[in-house]
N, C-alpha and C positions, 0 to 999 in steps of 0.2 A: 597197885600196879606191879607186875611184875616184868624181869630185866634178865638176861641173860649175857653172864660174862666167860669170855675163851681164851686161851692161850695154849697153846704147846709147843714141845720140843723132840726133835727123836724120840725119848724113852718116855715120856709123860705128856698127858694131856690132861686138861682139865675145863669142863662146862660147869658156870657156879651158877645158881639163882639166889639174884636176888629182889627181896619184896620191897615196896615201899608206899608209905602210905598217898603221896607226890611224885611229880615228874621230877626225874631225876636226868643230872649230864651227865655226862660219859664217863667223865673223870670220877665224878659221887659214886657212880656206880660197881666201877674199879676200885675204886677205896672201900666202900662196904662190901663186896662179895670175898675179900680176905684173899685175894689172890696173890697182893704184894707182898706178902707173908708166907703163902707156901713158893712162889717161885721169885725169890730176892733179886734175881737179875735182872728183872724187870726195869726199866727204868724210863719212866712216863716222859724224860726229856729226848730221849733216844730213841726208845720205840713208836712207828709209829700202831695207828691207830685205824679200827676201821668199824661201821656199822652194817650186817651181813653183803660182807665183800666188799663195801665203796667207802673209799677213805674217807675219815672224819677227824673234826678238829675233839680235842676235852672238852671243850665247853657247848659241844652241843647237845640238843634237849634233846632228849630218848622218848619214843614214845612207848605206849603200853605192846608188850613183847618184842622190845628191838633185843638183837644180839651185838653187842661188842666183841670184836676181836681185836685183839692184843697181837701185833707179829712181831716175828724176831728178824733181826736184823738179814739181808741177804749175805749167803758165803760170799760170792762171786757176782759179778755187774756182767745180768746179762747182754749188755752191750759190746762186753771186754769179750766176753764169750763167741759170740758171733765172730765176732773180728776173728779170733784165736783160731777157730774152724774153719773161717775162710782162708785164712793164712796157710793152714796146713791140705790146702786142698777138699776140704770136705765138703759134703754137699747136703741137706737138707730135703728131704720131700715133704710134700702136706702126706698124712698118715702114717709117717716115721719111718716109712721104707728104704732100703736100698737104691740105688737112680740103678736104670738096668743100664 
């Protein structure tokens, strides 16, 4: 079976593959594709988790070519953000335009 592990950051990225002879979880997966190793900041209790885009817990069972993604933590809560925009007067459109 093969497994596909991601994470990155600003300056790096990184897509591992990894093989296995079984279904593997999320977390098995993470731990053999050597990822925790090239980016140490990682930290499986902090970060979460996800399976091509939809969150997922470690323990769940991967099937043959899922992708884990590893994210890093958010700067800013885009919650705070909105508020902070509205506050300052600003206004949003759908397609990022200017309001005329």
């Amino acid at each position: 079976m093969r497994f596909e592990v991601a994470f990155g950051r600003l300056d790096e990225q990184a897509l591992l593959t990894v093989e296995s002879a079984e279904p593997l979880t999320a977390k098995q997966a993470i731990e053999a594709s050597g990822i925790l190793e090239r980016f140490p900041e990682i930290d499986l209790s902090a970060n979460k988790i996800g399976i091509f885009g939809k969150a997922a817990k470690l323990d769940a069972l991967l099937a043959e070519g899922d992708r884990v993604e590893i994210y890093r933590p958010l700067i800013a809560d885009p919650k705070e953000a909105r508020k902070k925009r509205a506050a300052e007067g600003k206004t949003m459109r759908k397609g990022g335009g200017e309001k005329k």
